[in-house]
N, C-alpha and C positions, 0 to 999 in steps of 0.2 A: 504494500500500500504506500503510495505517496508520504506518511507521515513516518514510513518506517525508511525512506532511502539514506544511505548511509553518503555522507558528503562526501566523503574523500574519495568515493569510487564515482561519484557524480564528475569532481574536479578531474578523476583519469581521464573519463569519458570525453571529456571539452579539452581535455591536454592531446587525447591523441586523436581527433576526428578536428577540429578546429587548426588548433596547434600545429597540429601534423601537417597539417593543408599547408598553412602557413611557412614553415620548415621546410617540407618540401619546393613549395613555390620557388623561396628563396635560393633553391639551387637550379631548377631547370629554366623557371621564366627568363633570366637575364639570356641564356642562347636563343631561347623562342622571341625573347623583345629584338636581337639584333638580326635573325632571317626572317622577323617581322611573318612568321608562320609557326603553330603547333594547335596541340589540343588535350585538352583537360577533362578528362572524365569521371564526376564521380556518382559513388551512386551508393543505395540503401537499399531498406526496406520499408516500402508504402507506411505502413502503423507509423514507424519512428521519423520519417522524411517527414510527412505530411501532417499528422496531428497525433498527439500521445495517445495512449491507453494505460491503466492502471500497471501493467506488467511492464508495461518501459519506460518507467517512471524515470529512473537515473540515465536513459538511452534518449529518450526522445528529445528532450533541453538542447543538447547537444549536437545532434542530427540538424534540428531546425536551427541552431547556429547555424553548422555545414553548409546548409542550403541555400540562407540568405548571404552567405561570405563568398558563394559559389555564382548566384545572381549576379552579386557586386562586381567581380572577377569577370563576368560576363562580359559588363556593361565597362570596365576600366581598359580589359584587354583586347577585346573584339574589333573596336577600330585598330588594334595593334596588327591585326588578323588571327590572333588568338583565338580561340573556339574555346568554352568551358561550357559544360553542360553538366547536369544531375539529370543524372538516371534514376527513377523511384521505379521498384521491380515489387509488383505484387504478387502475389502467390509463394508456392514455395517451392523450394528449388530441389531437383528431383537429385537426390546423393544415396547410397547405400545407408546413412544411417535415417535419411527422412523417409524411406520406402518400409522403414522398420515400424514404423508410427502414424503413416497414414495407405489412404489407397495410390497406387500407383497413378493413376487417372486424373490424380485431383494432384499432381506436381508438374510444376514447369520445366521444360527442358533446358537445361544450363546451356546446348549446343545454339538453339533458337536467340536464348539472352542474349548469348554472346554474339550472334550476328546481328542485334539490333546495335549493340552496339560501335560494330564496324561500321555497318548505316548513316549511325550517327558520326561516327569520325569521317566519313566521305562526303559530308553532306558540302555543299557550295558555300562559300559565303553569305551568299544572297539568301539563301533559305537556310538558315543555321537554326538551332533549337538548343534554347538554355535551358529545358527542360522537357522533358520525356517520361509519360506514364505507362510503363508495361503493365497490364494487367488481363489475365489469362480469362477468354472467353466464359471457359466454365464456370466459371464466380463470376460473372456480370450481372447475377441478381443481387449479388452482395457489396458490386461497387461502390455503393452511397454509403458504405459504414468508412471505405477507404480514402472516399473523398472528404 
């Protein structure tokens, strides 16, 4: 419950999904500022990107930093020709240990993911997307709880 989250794993949270952004930046944007070309992708999980829920209670604070630093990023570096996008991935991602826990049917194919992603790194200038909602057919009656 929200009243039980423990701060200091809240503070990891924001040290390594913010922070982390940040850290990193500071090593690849200065090549990407001077060929004035690259691209940024990050991404989550729809719940924690988008709006909390009681179970990512110390997850979600954090995420939606991510995604407004990732916005910002968009809009600072994109006239640079920089490309940064968040990718919000719904569903769940079909691995040996999630096939243990739910129906096969009801997971997302990692291989699919990963090609929207390239998608999204191919995309034009002109038509660029700082943001991208995957979210697996099969749950499309349950979209409005992820929006």
């Amino acid at each position: 419950l929200p009243h039980q989250i423990d701060i200091g794993d809240m503070n990891k949270q924001y040290d390594t999904q913010v922070n982390g952004l940040i850290r990193i930046s500071k090593q690849v944007l200065p090549g990407m500022i001077e060929r004035k070309r690259g691209c940024i992708l990050l991404s989550g999980e729809s719940c924690c990107n988008l709006h909390g829920g009681f179970e990512f209670g110390s997850v979600a604070p954090a995420r939606a930093a991510l995604r407004s630093l990732g916005q910002s990023m968009f809009q600072a570096y994109g006239p640079m020709g920089i490309h940064v996008c968040n990718i919000n991935i719904g569903g769940i991602i079909d691995s040996p240990k999630t096939r243990q826990w739910t129906k096969k049917e009801e997971l997302t194919n990692p291989n699919e993911i990963a090609e929207q992603f390239l998608n999204v790194y191919k995309q034009k200038s002109t038509v660029w997307s700082y943001e991208v909602n995957l979210t697996p057919g099969f749950s499309s009656r349950k979209v409005n709880m992820r929006m």
